[in-house]
MDAnalysis code that builds the backbone (N, CA, C; Angstrom):
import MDAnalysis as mda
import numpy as np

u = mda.Universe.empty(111, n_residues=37, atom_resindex=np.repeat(np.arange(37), 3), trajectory=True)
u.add_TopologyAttr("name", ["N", "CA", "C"] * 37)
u.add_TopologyAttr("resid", np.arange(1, 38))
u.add_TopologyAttr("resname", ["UNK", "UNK", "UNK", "UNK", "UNK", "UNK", "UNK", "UNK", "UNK", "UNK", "UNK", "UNK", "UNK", "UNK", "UNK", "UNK", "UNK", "UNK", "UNK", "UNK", "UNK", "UNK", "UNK", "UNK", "UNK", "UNK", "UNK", "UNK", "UNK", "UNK", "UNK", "UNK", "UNK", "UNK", "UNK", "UNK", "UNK"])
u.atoms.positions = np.array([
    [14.146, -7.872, -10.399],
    [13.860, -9.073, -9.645],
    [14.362, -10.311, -10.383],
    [14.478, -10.156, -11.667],
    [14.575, -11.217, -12.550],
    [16.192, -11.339, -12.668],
    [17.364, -10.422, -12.298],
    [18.038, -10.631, -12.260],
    [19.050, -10.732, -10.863],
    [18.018, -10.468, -10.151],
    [18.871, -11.023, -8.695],
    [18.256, -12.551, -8.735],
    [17.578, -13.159, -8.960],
    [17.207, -14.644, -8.871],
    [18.098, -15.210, -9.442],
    [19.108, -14.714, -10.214],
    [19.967, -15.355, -11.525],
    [20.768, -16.002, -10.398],
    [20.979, -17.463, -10.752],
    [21.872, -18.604, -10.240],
    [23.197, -18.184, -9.820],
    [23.661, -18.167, -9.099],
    [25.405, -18.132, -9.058],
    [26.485, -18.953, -10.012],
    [25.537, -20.271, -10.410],
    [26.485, -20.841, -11.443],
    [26.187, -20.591, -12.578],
    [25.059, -19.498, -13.115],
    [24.922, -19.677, -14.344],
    [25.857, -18.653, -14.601],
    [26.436, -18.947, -16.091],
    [27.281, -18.144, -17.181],
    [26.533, -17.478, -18.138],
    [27.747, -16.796, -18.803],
    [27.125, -15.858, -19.932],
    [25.816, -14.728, -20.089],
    [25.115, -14.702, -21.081],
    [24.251, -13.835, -21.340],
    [23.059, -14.458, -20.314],
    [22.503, -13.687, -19.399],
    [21.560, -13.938, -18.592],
    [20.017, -14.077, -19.225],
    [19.779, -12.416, -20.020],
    [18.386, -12.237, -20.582],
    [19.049, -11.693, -22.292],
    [18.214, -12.731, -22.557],
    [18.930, -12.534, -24.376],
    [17.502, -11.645, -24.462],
    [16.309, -11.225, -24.836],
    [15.358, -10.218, -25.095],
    [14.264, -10.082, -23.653],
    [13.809, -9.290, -23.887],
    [12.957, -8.234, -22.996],
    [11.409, -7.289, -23.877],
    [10.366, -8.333, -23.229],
    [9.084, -7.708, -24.520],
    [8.093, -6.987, -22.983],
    [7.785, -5.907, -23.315],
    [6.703, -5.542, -22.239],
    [5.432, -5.589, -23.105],
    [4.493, -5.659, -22.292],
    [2.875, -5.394, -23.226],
    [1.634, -5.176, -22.413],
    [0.869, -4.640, -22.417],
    [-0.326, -4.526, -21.532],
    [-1.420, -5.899, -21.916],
    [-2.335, -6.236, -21.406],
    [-3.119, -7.588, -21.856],
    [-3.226, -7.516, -22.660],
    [-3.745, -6.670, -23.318],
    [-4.668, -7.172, -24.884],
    [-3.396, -5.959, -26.047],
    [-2.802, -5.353, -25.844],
    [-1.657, -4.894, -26.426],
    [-0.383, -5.371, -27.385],
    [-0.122, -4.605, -28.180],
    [1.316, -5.264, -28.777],
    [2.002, -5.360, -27.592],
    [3.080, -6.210, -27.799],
    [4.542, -6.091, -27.294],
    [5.579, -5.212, -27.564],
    [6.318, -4.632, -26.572],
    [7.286, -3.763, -27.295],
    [8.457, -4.268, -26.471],
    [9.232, -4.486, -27.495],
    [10.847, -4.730, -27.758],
    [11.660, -3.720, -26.407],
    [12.351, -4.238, -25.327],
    [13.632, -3.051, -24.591],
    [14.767, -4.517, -24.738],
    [16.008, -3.003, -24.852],
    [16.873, -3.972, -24.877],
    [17.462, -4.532, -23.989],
    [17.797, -5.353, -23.055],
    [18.190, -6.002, -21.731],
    [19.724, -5.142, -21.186],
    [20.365, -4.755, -22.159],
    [21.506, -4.092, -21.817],
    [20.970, -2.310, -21.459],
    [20.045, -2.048, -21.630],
    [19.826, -0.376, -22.087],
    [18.407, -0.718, -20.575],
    [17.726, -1.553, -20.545],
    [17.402, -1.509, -19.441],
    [17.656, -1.349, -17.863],
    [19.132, -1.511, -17.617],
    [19.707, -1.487, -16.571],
    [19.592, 0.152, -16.324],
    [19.866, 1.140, -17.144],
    [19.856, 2.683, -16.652],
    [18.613, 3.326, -16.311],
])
């Protein structure tokens, strides 16, 4: 969803990091390129 909203004029790197986490949870690190598969 976050990347069909992406602007038509914007350039370059869209999402430089990507953290998931449940509420009260760490965050965990995906990488924005390795997320697409």
């Amino acid at each position: 969803a976050v990347i069909k909203a992406k602007p038509a004029a914007a350039k370059g790197q869209y999402l430089r990091s990507v953290v998931v986490s449940t509420t009260m949870g760490p965050g965990i690190k995906v990488n924005p390129l390795k997320a697409k598969e």
